[in-house]
VEXKOL-168640 format. One record per residue (C-alpha): x, y, z; chain; residue in three letters. Coordinates in Angstrom, 3 decimals. Layout:
REM residues N
MIVEX        px        py        pz  chaine  residu
MIVEX         X         Y         Z       A     ALA
...
This chain:
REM residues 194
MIVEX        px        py        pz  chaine  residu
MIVEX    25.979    33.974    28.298       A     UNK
MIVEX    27.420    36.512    26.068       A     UNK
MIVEX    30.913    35.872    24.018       A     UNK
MIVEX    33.794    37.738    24.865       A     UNK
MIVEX    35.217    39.898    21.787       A     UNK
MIVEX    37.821    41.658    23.756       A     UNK
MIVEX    39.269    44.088    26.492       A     UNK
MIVEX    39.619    48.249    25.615       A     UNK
MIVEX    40.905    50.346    28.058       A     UNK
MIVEX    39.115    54.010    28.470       A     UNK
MIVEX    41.886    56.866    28.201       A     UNK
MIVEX    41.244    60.769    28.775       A     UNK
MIVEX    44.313    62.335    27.331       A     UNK
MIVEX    45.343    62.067    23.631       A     UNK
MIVEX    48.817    61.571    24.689       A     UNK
MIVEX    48.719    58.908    26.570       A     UNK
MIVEX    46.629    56.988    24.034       A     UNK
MIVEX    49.411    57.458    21.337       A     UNK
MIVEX    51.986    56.062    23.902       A     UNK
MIVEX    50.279    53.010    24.761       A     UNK
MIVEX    49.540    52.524    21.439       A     UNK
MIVEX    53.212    51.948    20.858       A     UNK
MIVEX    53.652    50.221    23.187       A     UNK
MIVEX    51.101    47.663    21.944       A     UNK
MIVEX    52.196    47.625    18.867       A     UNK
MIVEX    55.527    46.449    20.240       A     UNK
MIVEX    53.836    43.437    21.931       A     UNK
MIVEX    52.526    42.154    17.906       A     UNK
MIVEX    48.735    41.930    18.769       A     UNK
MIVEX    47.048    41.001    15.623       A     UNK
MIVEX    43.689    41.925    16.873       A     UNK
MIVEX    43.620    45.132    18.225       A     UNK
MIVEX    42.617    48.862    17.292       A     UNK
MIVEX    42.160    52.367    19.089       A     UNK
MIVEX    39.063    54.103    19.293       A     UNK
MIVEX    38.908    58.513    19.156       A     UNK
MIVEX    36.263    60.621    19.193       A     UNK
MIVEX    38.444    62.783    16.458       A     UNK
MIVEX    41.358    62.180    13.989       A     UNK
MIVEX    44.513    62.098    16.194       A     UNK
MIVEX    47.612    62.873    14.857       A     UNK
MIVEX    50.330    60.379    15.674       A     UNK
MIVEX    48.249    57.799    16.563       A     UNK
MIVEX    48.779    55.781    13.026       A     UNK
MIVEX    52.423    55.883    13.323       A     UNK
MIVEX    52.026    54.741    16.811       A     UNK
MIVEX    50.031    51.841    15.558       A     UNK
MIVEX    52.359    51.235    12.755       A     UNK
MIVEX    50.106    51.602     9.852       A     UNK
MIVEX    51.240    52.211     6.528       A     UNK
MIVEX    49.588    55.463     4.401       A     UNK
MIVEX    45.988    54.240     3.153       A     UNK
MIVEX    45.821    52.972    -0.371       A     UNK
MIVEX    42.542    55.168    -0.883       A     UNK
MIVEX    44.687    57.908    -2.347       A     UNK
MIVEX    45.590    56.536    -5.343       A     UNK
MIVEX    42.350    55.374    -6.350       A     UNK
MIVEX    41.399    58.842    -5.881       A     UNK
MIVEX    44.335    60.023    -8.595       A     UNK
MIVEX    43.162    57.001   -10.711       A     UNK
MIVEX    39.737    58.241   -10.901       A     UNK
MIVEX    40.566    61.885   -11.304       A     UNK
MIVEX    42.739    61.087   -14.226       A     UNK
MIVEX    40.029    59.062   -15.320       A     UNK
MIVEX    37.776    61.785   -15.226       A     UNK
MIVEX    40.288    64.737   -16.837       A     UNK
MIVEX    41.076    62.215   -19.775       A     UNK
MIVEX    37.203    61.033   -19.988       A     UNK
MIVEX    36.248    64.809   -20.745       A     UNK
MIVEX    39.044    65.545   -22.908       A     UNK
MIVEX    37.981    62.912   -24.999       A     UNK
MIVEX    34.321    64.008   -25.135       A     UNK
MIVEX    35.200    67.551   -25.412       A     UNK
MIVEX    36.898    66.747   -28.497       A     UNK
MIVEX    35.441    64.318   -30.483       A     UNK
MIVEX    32.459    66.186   -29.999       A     UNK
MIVEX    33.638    69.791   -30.810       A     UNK
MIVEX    36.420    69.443   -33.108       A     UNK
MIVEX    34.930    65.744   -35.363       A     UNK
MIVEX    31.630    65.491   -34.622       A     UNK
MIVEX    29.614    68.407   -34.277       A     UNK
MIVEX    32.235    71.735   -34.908       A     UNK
MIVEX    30.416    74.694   -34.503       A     UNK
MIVEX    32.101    77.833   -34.795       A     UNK
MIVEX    31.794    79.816   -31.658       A     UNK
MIVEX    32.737    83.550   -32.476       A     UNK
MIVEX    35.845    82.559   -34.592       A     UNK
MIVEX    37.468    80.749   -32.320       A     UNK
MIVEX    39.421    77.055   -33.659       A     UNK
MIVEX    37.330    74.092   -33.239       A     UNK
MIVEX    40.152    72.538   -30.794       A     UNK
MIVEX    39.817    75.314   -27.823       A     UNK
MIVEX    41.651    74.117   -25.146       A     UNK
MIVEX    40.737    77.049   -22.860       A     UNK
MIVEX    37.211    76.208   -22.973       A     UNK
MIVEX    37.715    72.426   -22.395       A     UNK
MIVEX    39.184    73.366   -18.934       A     UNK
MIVEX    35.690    73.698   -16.861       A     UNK
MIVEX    34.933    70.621   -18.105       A     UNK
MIVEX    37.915    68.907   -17.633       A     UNK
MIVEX    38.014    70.035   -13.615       A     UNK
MIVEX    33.917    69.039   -12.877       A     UNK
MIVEX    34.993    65.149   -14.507       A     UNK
MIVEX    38.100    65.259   -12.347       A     UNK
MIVEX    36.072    66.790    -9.120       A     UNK
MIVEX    33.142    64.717    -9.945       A     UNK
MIVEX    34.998    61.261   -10.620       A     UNK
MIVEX    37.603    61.175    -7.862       A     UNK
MIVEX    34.844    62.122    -5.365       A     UNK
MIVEX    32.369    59.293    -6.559       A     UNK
MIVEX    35.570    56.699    -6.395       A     UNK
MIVEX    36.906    57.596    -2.987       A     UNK
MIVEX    33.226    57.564    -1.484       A     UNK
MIVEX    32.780    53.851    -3.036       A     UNK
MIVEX    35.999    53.105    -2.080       A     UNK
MIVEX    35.887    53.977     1.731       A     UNK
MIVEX    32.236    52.268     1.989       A     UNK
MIVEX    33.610    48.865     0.460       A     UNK
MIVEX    36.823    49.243     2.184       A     UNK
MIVEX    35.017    49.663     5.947       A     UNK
MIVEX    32.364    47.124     5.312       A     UNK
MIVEX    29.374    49.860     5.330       A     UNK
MIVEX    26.777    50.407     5.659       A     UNK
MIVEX    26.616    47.970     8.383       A     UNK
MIVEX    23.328    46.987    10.407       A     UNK
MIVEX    25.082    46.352    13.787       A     UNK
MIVEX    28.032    48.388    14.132       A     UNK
MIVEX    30.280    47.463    16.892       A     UNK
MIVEX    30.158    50.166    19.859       A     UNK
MIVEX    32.249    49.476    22.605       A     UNK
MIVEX    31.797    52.517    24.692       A     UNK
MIVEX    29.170    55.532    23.940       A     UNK
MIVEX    31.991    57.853    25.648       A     UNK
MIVEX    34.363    57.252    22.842       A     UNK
MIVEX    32.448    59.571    20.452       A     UNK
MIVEX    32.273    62.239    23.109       A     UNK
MIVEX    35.301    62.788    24.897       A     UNK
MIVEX    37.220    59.301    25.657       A     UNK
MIVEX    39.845    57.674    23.830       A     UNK
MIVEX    39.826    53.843    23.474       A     UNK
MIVEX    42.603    50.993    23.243       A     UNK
MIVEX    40.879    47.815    22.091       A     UNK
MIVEX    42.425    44.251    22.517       A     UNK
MIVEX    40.668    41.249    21.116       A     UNK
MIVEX    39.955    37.751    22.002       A     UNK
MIVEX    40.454    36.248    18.927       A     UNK
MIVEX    44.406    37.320    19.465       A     UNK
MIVEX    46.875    34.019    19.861       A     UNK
MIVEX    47.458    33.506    23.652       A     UNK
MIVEX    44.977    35.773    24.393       A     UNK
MIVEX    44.491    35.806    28.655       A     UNK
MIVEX    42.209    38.075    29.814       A     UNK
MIVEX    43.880    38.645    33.575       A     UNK
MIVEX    47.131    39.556    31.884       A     UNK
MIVEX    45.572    41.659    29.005       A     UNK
MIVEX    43.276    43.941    31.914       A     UNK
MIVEX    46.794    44.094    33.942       A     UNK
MIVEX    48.647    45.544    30.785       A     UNK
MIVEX    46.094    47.840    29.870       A     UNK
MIVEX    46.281    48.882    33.372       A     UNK
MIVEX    49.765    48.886    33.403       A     UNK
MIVEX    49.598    51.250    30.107       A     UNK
MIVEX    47.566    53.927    31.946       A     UNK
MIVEX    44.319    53.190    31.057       A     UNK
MIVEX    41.561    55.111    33.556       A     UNK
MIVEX    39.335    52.026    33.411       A     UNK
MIVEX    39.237    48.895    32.037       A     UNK
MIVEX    36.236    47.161    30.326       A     UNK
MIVEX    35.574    43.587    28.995       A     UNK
MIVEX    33.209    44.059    25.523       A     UNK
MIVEX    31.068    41.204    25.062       A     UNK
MIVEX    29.355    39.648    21.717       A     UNK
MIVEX    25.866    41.616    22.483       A     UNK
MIVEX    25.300    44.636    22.214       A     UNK
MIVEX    25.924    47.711    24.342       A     UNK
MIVEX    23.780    46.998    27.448       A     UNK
MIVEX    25.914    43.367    27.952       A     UNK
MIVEX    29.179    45.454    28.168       A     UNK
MIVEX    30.295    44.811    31.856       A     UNK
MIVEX    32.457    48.026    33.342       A     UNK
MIVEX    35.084    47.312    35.506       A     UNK
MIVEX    36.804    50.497    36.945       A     UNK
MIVEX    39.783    50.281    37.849       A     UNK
MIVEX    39.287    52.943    41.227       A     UNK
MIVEX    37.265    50.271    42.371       A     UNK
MIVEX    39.863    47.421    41.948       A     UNK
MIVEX    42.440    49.293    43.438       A     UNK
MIVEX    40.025    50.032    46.349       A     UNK
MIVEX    39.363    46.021    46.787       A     UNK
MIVEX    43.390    45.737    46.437       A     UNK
MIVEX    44.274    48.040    48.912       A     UNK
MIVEX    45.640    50.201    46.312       A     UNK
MIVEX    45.739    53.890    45.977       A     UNK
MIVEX    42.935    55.524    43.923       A     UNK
């Protein structure tokens, strides 16, 4: 039988995604993440993350890049090979400037692509899907099993609790192992209202 990795509720509003993301956050989950089909904004101070380092490898590189063809530009032009150009001085800052912004352009981008495909452990063989809805139109609140006192009765009730539409255990297989259990259906076998 299949492992189970976690819980994730299935949400159809935005909104209430980003409020029961706070209130998970709240309850100090270690393993636990939301799911959108687009960037929401909101949701990362509802989940309490801090701005992304990325950034600032990204001004590293650029820097890198501006300084990298300065240095080029020069040595070559002005020590190694001066050519006069129509009278202009060896040392033409003006025409350094194209340069300079293609090295900046060119070495930020290549840093910040290497950087987000290290950083998210791509490319990946198997990537973890827990619900083909999420990329369409669903938004996902995902609770794992590897979390400290982890019961799943009590983690389906609070994701219930929280608003989710349904409620779905994800197992260690892939996709096709993923029991659905809607939550219409266990209010129906509860006597509860639909």
């Amino acid at each position: 039988m299949a492992e189970l990795r976690g819980v994730y509720g299935i949400f159809r509003h935005q909104d209430d995604l980003i409020q029961a993301a706070s209130q998970v956050n709240k309850r100090n989950y270690s393993d636990w993440d939301c799911f959108t089909p687009y960037p929401v904004h909101g949701l990362d101070d509802a989940m309490g993350l801090s701005r992304s380092w990325i950034p600032w490898v990204t001004l590293v590189a650029g820097l890198t890049g501006t300084v990298t063809a300065i240095v080029l530009q020069v040595a070559i032009m002005v020590y190694n090979w001066p050519m006069n150009f129509g009278g202009r001085p060896f040392l033409s800052f003006p025409d350094f400037v194209p340069i300079m912004f293609e090295l900046t352009v060119l070495f930020g981008g290549l840093a910040t692509w290497a950087c987000v495909f290290v950083s998210q452990g791509m490319p990946t063989l198997n990537p973890t899907i827990i619900d083909p809805r999420v990329g369409d139109d669903r938004f996902a609140l995902y609770i794992g099993a590897s979390n400290e006192k982890f019961d799943l009765v009590e983690v389906r009730a609070y994701l219930t609790q929280l608003g989710a539409d349904e409620v779905c255990e994800h197992f260690d297989k892939d996709a096709d192992s993923t029991q659905r259990l809607i939550d219409g259906v266990e209010r129906a076998a509860t006597g509860g209202a639909s």
